[in-house]
SEFIZA-3560 file (N, C-alpha, C; in Angstrom, 3 decimals):
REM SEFIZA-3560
<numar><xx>36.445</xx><yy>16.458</yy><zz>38.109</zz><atom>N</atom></numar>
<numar><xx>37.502</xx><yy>16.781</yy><zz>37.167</zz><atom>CA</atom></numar>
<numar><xx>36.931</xx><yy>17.137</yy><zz>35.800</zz><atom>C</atom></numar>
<numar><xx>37.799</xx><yy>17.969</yy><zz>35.167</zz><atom>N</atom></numar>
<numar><xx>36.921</xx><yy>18.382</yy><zz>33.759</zz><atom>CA</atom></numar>
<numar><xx>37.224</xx><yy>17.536</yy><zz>32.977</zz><atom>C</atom></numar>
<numar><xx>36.830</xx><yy>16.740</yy><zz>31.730</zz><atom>N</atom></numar>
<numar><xx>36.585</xx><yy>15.677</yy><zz>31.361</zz><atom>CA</atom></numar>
<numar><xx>37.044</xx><yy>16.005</yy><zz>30.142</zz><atom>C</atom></numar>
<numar><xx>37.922</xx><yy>16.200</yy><zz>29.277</zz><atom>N</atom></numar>
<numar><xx>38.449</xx><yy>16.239</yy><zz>27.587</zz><atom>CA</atom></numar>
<numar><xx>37.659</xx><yy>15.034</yy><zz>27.023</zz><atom>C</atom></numar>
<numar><xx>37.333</xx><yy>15.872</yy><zz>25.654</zz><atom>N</atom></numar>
<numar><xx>36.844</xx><yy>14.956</yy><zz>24.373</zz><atom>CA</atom></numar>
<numar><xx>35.639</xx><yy>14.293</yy><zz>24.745</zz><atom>C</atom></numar>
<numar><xx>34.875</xx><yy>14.711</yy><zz>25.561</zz><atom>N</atom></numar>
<numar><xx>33.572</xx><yy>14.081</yy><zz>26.050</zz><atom>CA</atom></numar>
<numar><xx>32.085</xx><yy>14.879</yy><zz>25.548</zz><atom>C</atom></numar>
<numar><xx>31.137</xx><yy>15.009</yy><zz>26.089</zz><atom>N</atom></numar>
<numar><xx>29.845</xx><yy>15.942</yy><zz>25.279</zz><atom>CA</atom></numar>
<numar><xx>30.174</xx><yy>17.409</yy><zz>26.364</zz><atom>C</atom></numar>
<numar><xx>29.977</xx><yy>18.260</yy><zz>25.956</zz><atom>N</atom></numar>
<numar><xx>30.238</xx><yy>19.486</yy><zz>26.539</zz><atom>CA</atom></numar>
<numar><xx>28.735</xx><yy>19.718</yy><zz>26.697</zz><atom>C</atom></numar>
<numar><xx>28.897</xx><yy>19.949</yy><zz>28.057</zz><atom>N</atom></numar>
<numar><xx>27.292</xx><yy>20.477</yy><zz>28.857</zz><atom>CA</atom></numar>
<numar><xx>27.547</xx><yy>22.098</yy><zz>29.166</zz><atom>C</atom></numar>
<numar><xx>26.386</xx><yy>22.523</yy><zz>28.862</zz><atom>N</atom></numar>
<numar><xx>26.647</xx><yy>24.451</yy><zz>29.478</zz><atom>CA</atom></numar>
<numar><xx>25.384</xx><yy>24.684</yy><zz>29.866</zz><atom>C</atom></numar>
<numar><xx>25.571</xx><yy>25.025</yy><zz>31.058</zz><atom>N</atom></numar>
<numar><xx>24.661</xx><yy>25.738</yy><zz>31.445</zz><atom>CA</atom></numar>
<numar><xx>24.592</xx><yy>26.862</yy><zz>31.618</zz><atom>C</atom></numar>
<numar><xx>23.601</xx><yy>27.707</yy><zz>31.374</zz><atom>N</atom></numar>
<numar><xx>22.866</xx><yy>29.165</yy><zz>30.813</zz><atom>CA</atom></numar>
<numar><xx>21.700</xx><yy>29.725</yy><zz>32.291</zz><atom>C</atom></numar>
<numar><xx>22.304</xx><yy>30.796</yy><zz>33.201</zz><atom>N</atom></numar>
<numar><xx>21.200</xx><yy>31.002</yy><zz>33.896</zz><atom>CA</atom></numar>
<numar><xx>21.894</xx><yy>32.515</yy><zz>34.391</zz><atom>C</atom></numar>
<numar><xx>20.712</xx><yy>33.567</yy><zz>35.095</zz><atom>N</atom></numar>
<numar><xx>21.378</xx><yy>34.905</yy><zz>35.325</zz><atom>CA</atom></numar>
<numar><xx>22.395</xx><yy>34.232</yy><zz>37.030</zz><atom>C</atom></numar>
<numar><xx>23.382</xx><yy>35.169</yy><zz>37.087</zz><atom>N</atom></numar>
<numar><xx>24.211</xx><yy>34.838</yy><zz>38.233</zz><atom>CA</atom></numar>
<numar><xx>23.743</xx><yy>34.779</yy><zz>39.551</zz><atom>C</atom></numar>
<numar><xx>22.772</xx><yy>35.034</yy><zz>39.980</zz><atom>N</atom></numar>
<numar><xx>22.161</xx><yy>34.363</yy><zz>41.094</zz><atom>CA</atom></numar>
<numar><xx>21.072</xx><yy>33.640</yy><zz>40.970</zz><atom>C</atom></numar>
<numar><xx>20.868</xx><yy>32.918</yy><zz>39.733</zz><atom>N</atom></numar>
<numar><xx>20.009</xx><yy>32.149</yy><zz>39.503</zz><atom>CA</atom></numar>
<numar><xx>20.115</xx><yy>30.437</yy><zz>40.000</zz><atom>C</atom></numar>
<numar><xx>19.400</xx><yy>29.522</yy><zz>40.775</zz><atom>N</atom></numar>
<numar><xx>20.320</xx><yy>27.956</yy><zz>41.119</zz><atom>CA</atom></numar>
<numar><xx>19.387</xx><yy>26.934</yy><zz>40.052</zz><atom>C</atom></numar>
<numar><xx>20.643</xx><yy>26.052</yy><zz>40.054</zz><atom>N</atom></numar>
<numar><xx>20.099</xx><yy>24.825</yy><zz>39.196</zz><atom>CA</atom></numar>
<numar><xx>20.941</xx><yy>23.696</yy><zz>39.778</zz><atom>C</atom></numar>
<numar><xx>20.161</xx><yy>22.570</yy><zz>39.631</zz><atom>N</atom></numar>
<numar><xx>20.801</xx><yy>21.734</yy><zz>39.380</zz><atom>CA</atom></numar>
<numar><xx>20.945</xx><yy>21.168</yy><zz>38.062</zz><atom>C</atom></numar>
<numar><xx>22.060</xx><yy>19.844</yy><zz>37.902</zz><atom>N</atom></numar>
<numar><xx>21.718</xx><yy>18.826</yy><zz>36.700</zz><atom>CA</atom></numar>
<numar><xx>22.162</xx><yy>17.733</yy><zz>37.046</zz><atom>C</atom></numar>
<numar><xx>21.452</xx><yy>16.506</yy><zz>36.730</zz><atom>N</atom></numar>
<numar><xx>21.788</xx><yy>15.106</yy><zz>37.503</zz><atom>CA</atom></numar>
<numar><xx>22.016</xx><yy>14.619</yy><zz>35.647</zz><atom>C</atom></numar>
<numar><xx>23.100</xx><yy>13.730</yy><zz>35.204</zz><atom>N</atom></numar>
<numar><xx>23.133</xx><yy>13.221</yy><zz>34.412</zz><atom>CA</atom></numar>
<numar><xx>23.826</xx><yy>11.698</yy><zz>34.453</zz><atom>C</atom></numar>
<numar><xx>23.364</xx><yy>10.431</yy><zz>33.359</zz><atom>N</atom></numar>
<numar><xx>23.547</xx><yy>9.863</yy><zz>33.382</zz><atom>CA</atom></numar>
<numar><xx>23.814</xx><yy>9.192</yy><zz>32.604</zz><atom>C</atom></numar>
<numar><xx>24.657</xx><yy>8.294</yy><zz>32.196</zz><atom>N</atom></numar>
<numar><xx>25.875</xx><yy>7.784</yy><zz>30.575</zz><atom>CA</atom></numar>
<numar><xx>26.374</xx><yy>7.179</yy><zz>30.753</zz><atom>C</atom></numar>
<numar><xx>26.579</xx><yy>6.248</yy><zz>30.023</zz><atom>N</atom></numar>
<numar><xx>27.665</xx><yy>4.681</yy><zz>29.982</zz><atom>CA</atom></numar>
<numar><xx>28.397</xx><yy>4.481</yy><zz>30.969</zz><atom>C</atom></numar>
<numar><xx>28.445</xx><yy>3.833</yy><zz>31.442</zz><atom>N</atom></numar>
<numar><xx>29.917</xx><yy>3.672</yy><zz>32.483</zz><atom>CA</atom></numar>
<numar><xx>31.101</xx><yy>3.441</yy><zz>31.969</zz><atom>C</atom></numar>
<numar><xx>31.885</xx><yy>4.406</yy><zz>32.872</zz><atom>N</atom></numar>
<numar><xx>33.353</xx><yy>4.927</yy><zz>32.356</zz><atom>CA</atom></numar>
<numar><xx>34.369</xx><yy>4.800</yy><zz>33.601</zz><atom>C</atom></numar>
<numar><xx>35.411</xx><yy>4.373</yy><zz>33.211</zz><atom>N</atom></numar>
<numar><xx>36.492</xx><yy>4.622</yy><zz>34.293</zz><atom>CA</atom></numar>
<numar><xx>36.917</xx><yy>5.579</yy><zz>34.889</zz><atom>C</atom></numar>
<numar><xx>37.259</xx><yy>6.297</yy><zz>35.435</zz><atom>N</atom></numar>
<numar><xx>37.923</xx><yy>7.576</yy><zz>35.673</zz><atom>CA</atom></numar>
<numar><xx>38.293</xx><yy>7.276</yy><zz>37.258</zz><atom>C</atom></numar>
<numar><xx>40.064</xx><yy>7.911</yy><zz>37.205</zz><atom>N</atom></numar>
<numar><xx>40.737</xx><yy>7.346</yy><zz>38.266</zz><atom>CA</atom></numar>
<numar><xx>40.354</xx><yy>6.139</yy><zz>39.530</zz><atom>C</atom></numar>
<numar><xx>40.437</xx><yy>5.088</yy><zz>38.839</zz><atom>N</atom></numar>
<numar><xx>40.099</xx><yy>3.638</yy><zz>39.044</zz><atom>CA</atom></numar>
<numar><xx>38.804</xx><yy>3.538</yy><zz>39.496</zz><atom>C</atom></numar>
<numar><xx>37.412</xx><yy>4.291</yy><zz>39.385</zz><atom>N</atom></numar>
<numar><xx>36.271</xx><yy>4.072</yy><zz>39.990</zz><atom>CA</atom></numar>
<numar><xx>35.478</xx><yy>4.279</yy><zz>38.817</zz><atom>C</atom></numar>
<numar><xx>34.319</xx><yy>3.497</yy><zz>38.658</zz><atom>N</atom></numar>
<numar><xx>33.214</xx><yy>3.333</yy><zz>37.548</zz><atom>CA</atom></numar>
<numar><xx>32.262</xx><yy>3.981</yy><zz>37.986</zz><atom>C</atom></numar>
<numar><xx>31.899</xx><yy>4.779</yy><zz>36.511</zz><atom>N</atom></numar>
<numar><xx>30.943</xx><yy>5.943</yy><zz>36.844</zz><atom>CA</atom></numar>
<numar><xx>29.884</xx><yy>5.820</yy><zz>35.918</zz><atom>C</atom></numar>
<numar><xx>28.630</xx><yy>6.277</yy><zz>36.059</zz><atom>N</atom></numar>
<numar><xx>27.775</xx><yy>6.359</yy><zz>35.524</zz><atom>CA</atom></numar>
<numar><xx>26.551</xx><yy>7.339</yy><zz>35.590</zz><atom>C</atom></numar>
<numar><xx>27.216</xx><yy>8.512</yy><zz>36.590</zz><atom>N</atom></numar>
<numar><xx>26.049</xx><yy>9.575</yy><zz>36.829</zz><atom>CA</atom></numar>
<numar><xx>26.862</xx><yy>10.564</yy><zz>37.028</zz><atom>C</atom></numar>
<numar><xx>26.664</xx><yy>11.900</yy><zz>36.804</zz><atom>N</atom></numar>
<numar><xx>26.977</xx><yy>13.152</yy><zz>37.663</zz><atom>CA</atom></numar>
<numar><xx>26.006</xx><yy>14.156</yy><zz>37.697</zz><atom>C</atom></numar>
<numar><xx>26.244</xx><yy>14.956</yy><zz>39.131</zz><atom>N</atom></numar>
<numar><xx>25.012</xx><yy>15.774</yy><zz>39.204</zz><atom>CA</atom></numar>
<numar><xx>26.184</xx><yy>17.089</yy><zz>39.782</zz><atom>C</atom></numar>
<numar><xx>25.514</xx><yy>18.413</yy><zz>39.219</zz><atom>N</atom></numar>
<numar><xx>25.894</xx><yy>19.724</yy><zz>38.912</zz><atom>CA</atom></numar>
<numar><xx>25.372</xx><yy>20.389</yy><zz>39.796</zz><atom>C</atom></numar>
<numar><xx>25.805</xx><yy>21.102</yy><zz>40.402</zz><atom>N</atom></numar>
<numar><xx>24.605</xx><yy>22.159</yy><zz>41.279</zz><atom>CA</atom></numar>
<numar><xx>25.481</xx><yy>23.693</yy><zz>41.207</zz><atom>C</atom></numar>
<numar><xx>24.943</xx><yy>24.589</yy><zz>40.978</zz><atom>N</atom></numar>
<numar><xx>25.543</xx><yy>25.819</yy><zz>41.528</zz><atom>CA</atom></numar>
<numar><xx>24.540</xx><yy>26.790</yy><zz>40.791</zz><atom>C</atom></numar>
<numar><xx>25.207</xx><yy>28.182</yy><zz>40.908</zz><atom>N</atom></numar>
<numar><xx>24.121</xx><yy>29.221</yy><zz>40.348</zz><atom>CA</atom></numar>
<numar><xx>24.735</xx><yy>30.481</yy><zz>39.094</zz><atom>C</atom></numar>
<numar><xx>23.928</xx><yy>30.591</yy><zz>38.278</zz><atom>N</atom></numar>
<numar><xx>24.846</xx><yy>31.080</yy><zz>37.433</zz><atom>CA</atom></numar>
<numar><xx>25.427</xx><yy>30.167</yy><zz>35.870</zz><atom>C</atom></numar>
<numar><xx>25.867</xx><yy>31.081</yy><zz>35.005</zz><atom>N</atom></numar>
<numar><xx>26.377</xx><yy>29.775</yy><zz>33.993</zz><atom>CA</atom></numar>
<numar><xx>27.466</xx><yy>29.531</yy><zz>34.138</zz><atom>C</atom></numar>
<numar><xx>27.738</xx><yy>28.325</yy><zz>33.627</zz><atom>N</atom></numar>
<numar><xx>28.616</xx><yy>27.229</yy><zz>33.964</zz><atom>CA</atom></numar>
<numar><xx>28.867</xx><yy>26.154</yy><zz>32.706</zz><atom>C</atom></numar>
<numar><xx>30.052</xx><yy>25.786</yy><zz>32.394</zz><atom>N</atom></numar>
<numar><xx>30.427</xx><yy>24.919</yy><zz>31.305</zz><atom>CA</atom></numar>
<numar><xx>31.193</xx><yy>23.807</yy><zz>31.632</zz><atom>C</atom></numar>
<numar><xx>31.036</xx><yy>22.490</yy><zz>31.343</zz><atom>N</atom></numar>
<numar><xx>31.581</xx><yy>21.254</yy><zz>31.879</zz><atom>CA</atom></numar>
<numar><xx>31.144</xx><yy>20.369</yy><zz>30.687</zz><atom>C</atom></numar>
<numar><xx>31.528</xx><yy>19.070</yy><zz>31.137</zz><atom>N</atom></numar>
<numar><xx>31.110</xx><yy>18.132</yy><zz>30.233</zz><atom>CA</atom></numar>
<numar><xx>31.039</xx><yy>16.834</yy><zz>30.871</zz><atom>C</atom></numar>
<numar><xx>30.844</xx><yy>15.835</yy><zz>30.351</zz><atom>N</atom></numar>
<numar><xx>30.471</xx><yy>14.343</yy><zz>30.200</zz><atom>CA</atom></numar>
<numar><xx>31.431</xx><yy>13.264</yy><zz>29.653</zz><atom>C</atom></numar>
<numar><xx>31.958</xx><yy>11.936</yy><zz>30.455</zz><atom>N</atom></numar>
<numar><xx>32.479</xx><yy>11.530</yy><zz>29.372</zz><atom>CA</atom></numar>
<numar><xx>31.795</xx><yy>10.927</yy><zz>28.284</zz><atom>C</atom></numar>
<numar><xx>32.687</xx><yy>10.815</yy><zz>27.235</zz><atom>N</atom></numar>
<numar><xx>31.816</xx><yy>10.251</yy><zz>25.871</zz><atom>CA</atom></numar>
<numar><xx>31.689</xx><yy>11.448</yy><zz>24.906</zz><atom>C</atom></numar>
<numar><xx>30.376</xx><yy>10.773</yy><zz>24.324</zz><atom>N</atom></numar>
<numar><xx>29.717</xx><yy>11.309</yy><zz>23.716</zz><atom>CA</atom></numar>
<numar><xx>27.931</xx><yy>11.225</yy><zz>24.063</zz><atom>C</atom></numar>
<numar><xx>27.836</xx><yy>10.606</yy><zz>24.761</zz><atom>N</atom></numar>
<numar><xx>26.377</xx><yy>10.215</yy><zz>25.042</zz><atom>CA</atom></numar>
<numar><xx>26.002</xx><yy>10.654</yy><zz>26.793</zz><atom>C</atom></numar>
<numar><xx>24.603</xx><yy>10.969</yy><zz>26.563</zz><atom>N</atom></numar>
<numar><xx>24.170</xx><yy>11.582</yy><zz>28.013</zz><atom>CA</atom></numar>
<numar><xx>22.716</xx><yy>11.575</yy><zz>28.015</zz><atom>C</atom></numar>
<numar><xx>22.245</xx><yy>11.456</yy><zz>28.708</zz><atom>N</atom></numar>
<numar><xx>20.871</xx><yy>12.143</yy><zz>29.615</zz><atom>CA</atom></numar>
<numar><xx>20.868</xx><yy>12.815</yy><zz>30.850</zz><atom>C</atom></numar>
<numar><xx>20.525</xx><yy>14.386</yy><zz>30.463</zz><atom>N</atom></numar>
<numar><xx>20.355</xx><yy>14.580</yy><zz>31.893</zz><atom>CA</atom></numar>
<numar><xx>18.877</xx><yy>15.671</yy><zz>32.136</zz><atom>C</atom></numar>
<numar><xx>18.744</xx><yy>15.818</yy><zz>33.265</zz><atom>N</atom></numar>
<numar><xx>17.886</xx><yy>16.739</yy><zz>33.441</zz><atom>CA</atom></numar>
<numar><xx>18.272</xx><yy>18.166</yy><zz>34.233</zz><atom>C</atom></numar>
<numar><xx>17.730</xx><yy>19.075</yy><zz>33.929</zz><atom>N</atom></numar>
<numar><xx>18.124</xx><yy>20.473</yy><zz>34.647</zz><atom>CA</atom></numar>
<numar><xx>16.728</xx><yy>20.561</yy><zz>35.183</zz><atom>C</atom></numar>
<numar><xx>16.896</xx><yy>20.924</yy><zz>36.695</zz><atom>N</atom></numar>
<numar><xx>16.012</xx><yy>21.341</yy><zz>37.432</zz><atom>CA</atom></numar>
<numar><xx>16.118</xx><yy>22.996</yy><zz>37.954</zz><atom>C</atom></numar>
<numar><xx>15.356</xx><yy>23.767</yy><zz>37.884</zz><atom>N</atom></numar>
<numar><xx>15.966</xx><yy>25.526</yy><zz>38.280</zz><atom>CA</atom></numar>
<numar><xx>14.988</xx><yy>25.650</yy><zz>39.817</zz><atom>C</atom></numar>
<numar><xx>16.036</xx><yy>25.880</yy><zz>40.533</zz><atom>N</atom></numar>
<numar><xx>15.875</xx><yy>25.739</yy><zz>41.952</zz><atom>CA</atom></numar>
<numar><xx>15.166</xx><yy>27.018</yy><zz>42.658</zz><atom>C</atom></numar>
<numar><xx>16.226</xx><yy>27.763</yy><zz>42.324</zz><atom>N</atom></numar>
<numar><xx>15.663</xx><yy>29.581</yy><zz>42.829</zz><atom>CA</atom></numar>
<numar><xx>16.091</xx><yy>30.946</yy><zz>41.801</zz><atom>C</atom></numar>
<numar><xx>15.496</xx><yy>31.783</yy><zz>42.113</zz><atom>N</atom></numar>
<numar><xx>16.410</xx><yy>32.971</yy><zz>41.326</zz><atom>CA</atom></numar>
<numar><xx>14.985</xx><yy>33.428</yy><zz>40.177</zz><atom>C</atom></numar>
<numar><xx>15.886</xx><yy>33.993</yy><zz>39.735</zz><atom>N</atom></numar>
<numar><xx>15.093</xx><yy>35.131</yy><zz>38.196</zz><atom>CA</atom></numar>
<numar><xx>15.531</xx><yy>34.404</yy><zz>36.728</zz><atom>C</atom></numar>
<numar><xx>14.537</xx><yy>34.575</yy><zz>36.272</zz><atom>N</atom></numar>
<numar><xx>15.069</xx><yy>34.116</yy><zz>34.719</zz><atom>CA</atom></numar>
<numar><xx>14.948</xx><yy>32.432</yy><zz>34.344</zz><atom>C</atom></numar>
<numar><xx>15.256</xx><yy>32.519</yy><zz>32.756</zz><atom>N</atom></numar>
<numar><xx>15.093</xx><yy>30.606</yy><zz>32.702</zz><atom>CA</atom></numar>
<numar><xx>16.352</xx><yy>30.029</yy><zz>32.834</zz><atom>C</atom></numar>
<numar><xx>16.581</xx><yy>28.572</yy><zz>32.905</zz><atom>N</atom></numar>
<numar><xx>17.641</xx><yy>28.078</yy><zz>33.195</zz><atom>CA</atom></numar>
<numar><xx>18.303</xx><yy>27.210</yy><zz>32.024</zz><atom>C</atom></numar>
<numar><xx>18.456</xx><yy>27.462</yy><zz>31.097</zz><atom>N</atom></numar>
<numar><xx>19.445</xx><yy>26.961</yy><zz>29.843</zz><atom>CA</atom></numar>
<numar><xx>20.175</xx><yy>25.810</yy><zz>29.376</zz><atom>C</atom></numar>
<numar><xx>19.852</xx><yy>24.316</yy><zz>29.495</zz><atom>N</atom></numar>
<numar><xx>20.456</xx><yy>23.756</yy><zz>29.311</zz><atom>CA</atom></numar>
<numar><xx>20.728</xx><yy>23.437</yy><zz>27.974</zz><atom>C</atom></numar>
<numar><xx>22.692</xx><yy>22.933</yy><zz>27.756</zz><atom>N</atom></numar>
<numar><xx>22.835</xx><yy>22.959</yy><zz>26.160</zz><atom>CA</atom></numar>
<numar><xx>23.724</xx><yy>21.201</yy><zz>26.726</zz><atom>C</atom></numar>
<numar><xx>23.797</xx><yy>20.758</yy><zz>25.484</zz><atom>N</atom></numar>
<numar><xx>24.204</xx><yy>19.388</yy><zz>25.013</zz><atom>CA</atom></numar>
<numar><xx>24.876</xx><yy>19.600</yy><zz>23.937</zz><atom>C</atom></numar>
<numar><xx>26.245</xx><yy>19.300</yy><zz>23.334</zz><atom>N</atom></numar>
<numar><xx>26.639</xx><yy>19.938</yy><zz>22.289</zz><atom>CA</atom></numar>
<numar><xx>27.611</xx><yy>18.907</yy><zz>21.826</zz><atom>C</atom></numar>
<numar><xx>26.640</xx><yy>17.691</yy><zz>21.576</zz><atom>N</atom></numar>
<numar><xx>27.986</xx><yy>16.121</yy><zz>20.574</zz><atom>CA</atom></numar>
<numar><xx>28.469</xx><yy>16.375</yy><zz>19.111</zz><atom>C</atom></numar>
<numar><xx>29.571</xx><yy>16.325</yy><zz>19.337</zz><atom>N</atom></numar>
<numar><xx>30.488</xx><yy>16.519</yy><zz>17.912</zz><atom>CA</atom></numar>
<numar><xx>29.932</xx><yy>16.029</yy><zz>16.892</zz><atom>C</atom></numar>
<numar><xx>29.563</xx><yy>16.760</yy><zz>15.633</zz><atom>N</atom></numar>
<numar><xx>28.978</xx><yy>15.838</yy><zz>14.196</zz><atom>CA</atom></numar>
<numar><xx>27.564</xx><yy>16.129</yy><zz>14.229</zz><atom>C</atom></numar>
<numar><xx>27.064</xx><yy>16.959</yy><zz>15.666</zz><atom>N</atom></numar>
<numar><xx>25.294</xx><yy>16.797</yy><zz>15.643</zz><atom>CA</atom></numar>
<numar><xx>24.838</xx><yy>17.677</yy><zz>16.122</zz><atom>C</atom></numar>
<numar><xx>22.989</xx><yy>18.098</yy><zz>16.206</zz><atom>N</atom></numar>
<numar><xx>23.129</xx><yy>19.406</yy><zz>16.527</zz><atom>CA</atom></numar>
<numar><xx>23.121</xx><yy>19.573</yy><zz>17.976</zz><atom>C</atom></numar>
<numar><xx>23.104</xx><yy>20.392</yy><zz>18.315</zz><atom>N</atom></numar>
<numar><xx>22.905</xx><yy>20.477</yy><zz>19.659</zz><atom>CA</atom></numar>
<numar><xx>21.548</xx><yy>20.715</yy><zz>20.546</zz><atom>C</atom></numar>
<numar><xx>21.219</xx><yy>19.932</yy><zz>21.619</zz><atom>N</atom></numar>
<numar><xx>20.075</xx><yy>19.769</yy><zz>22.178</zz><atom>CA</atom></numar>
<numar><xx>20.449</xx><yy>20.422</yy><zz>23.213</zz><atom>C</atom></numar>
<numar><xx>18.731</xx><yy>21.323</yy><zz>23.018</zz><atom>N</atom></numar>
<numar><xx>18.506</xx><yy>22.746</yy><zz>24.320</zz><atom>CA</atom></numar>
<numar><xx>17.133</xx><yy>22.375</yy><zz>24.657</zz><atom>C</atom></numar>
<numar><xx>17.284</xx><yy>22.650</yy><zz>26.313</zz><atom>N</atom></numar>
<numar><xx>16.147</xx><yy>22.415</yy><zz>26.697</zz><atom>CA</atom></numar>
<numar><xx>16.264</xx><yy>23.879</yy><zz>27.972</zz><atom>C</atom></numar>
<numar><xx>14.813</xx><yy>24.508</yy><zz>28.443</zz><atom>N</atom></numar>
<numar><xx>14.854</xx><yy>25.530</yy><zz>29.206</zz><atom>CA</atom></numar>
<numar><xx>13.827</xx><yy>25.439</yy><zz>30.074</zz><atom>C</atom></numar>
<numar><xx>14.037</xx><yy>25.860</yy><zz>31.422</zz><atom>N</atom></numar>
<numar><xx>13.137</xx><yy>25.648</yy><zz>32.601</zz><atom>CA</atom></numar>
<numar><xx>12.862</xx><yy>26.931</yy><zz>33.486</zz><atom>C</atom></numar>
<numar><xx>12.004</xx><yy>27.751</yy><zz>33.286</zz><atom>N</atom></numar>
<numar><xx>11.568</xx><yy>29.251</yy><zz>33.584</zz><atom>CA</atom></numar>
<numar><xx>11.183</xx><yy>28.914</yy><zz>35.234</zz><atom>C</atom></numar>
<numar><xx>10.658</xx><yy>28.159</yy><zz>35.548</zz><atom>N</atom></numar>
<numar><xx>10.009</xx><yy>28.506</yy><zz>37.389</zz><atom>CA</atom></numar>
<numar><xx>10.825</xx><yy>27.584</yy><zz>37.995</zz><atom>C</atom></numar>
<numar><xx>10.536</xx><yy>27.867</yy><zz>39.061</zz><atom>N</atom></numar>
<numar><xx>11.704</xx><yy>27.182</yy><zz>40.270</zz><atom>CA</atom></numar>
<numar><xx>10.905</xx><yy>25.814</yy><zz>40.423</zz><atom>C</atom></numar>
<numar><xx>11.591</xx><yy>25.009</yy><zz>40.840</zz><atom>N</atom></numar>
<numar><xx>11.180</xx><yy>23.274</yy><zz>40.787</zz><atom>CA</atom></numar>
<numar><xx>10.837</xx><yy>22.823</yy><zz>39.572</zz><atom>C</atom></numar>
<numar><xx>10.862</xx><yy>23.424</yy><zz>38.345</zz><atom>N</atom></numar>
<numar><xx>10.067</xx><yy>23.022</yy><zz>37.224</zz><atom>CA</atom></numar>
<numar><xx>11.305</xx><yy>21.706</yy><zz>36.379</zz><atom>C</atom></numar>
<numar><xx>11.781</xx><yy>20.713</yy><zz>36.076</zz><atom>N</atom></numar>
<numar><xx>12.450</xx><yy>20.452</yy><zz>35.151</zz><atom>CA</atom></numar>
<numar><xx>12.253</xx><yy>19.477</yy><zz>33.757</zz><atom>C</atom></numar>
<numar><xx>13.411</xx><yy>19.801</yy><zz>33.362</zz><atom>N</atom></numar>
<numar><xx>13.317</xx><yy>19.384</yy><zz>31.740</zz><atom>CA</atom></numar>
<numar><xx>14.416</xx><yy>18.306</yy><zz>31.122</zz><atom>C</atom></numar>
<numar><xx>14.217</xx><yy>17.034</yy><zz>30.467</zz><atom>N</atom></numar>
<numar><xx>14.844</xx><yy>16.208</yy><zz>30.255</zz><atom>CA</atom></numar>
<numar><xx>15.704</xx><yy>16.760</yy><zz>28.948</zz><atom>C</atom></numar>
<numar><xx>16.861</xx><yy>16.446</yy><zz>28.991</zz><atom>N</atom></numar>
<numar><xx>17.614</xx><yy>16.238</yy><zz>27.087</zz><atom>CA</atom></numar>
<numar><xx>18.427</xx><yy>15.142</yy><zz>27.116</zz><atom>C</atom></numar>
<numar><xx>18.505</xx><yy>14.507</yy><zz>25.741</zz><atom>N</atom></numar>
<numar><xx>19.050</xx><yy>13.413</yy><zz>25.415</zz><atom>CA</atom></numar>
<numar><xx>20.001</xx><yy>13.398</yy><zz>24.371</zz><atom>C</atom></numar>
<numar><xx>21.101</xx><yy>12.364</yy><zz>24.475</zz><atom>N</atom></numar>
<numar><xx>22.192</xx><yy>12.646</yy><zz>23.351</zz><atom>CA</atom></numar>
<numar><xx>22.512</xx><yy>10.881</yy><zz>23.399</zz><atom>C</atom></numar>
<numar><xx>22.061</xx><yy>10.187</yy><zz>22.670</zz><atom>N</atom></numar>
<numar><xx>22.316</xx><yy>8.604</yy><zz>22.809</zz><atom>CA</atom></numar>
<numar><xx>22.555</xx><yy>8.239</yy><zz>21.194</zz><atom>C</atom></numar>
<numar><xx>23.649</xx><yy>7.860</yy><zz>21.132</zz><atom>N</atom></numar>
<numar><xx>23.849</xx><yy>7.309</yy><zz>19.600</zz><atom>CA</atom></numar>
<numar><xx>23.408</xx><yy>5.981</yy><zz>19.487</zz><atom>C</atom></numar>
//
């Protein structure tokens, strides 16, 4: 489900490009089950988010052409980019108040 008022994650890659992103953040309720991870997969860019404000995740770039873009974007701060050019290669970002 898309998540209001939380850290907005985007991912940046050409349209047949794959990634994943496994992320992980406070535990939160959401429709009666406690959460504390989500992981992203598809190809192409893509915009979602996190609840909160706080996250770690990593983007891994699976297959395809081009680098793979990850953005982190918490209200009040700047935004943390991290980018992963070869396939299997990945890259950590952090947003922890």
């Amino acid at each position: 489900p898309e998540i209001e008022g939380g850290l907005p994650v985007v991912i940046e890659a050409d349209a047949a490009t794959a990634w994943t992103v496994t992320c992980r953040f406070r535990p939160v309720k959401i429709d009666g089950g406690t959460f504390n991870s989500r992981t992203f997969e598809g190809t192409g860019p893509q915009t979602t988010g996190l609840p909160g404000q706080n996250g770690r995740c990593t983007v891994t770039k699976t297959s395809g052409e081009g680098p793979v873009t990850l953005r982190l974007r918490p209200q009040g701060k700047p935004e943390v980019v991290v980018s992963v050019a070869e396939a299997g290669q990945s890259a950590p970002a952090n947003v922890f108040e």
